[in-house]
N, C-alpha and C positions, 0 to 999 in steps of 0.2 A: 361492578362492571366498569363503572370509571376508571377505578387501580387498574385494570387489563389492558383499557386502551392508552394509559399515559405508558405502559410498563412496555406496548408496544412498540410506542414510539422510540423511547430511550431505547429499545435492545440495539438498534442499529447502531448508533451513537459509541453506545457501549462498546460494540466489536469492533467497529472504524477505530477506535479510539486504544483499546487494549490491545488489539492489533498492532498499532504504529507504536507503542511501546515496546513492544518485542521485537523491530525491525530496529527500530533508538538503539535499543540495548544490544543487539547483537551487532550493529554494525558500528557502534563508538566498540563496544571491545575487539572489533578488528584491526580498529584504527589505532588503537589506545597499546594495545597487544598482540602483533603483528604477528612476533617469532611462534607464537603459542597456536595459530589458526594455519601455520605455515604446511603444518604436516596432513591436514584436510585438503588440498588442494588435490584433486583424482590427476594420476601421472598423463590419462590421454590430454586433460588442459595444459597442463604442462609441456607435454608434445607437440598441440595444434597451437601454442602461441613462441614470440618470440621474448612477447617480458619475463620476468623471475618471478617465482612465486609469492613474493612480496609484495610485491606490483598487484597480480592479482588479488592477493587479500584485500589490500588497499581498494581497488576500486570495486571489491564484491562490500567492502563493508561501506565506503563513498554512496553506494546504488541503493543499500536499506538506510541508509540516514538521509539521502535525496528520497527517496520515496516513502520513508517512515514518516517523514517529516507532511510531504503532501499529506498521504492520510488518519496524519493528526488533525493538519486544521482543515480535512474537507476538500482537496485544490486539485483538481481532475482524480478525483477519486476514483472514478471507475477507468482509465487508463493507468493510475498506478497500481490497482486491484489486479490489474491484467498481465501488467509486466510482473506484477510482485510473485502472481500466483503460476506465471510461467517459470518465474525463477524457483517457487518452492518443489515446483514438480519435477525440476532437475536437482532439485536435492535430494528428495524422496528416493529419487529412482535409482541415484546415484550412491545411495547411502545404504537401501536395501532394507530386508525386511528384517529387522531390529528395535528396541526400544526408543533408541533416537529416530528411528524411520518412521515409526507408529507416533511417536511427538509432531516428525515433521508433516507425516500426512492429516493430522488433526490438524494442523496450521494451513496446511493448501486446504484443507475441504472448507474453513475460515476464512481464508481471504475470496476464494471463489466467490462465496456466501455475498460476499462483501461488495466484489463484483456485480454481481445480479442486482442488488438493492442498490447501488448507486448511489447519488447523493440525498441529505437529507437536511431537514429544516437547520438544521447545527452543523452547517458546513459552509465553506469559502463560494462551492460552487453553486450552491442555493442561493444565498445572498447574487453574486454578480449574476445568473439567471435572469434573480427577480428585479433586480436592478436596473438590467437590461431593457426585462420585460416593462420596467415603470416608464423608462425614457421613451417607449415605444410608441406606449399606450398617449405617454402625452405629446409626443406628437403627433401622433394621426389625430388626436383632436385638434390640434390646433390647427392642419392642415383641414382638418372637415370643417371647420368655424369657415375659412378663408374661401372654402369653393363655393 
């Protein structure tokens, strides 16, 4: 019974964490190999913007290494959950029902997931919470000592 509740704890950890791996990783090889992700760009983004599709790779791979990053170490976890997993659902949709699309929809139903559970003892935003919460607590004492 013990193994079950530590095993609980760690699952989230775990997902936050293999999650923002696969954001690292896809979005340093955007950076890293631009020409190669250039042909993934759908022609309407193309259409609705005025940069080049380089530009776009750039700042589609810029946006999972800025948000892979946050839910590595925890740091608004659940607003980067939210843009991350808006962004995975215009991949999906965009990519269609295929081997890569069934990849990428295991990844949205993942980071959603992720979403929902929010942060957790092993993260940026637990700490400053409770940090917060410590400074709080010790003030209102000392303001109770005083009245």
């Amino acid at each position: 019974m013990n193994f079950n509740i530590k095993a609980k704890n760690l699952a989230p950890i775990i997902l936050r964490m293999g999650l923002s791996l696969v954001f690292l990783w896809f979005g340093w090889q955007q950076l890293a190999n631009t020409d190669a992700w250039v042909g993934l760009i759908p022609d309407y983004a193309l259409n609705l913007s005025s940069v080049s599709a380089e530009t776009l790779v750039r700042f589609n791979g810029s946006f999972e290494i800025v948000f892979g990053l946050c839910l590595l170490f925890g740091f608004f976890t659940r607003i980067s959950a939210f843009l991350l997993a808006l962004h995975m659902v215009h991949i999906t949709v965009t990519v269609g029902y295929n081997g890569i699309g069934v990849r990428d929809f295991g990844l949205t139903v993942a980071v959603i997931s992720l979403f929902l559970l929010g942060e957790n003892a092993f993260s940026l935003d637990y700490y400053l919470k409770n940090k917060k919460q410590a400074k709080i607590d010790i003030q209102g004492r000392e303001n109770a000592d005083f009245s």
